[in-house]
C-alpha positions as CSV (number, residue, x, y, z in Angstrom):
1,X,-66.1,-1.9,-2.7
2,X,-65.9,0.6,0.3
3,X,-63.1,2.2,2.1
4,X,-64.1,-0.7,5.0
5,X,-62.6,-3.4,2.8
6,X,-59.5,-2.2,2.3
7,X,-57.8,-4.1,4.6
8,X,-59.0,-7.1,2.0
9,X,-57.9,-5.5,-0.7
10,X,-55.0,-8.0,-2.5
11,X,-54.1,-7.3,-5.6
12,X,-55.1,-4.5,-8.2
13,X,-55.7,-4.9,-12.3
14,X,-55.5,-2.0,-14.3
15,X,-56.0,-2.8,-18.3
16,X,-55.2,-0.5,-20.8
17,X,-58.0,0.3,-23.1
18,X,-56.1,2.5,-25.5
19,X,-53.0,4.2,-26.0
20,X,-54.3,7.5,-28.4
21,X,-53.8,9.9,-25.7
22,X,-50.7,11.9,-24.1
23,X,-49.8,11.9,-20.3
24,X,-51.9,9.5,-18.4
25,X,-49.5,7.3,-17.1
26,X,-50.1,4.6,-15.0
27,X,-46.8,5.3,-12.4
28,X,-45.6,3.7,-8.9
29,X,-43.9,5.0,-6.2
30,X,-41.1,2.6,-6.6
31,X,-38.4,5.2,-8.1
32,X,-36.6,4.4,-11.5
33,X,-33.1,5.0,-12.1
34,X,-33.5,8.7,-12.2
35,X,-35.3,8.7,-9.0
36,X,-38.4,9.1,-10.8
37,X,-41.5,7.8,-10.0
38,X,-41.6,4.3,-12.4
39,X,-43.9,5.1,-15.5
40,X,-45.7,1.7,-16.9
41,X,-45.6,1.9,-21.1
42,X,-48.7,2.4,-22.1
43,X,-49.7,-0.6,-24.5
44,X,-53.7,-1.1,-25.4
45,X,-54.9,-4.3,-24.3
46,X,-51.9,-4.8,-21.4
47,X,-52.7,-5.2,-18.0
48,X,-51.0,-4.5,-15.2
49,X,-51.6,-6.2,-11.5
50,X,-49.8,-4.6,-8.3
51,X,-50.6,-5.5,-5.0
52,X,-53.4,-2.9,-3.7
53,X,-50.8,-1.6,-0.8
54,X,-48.5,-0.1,-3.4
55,X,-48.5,4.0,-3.4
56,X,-49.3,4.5,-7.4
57,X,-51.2,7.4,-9.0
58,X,-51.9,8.2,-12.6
59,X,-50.0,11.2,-14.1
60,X,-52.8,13.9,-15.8
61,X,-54.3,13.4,-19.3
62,X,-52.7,16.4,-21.3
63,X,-54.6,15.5,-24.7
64,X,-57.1,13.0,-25.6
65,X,-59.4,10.3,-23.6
66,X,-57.6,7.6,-21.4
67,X,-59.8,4.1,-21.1
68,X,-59.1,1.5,-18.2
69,X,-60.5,-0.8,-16.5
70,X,-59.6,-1.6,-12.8
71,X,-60.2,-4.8,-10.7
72,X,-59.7,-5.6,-6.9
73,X,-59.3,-8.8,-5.8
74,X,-59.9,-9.2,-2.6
75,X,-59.6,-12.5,0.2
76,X,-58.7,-12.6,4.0
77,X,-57.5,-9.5,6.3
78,X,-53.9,-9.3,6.8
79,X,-52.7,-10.3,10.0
């Protein structure tokens, strides 16, 4: 995928390959009670699916080796 087909872009899959590591959090700009940024669990083998337009960021690995996979599905431009 290129930064062309973004505007195709639909949803987003992000699966959890392990959970042995500290930080790394998947998060999303939709804020939490706290007005914190909202921090998915992390859980191997769960996946996650946003739509693609959502602001999200993972937070920094500050021990060990975070796995994932990520997926775009993509179909017609918005309008």
């Amino acid at each position: 995928m290129n930064p062309t087909d973004s505007n195709t872009r639909k949803l987003t899959a992000v699966v959890q390959l392990n959970d042995g590591y500290e930080g790394g959090y998947l998060e999303f700009g939709v804020q939490d009670r706290n007005r914190e940024w909202y921090r998915v669990p992390k859980l191997e083998g769960s996946i996650t699916i946003f739509p693609s337009f959502l602001s999200h960021r993972v937070s920094p690995v500050t021990d060990g080796v975070r796995y994932s996979l990520q997926e775009f599905y993509v179909g017609d431009a918005f309008v």
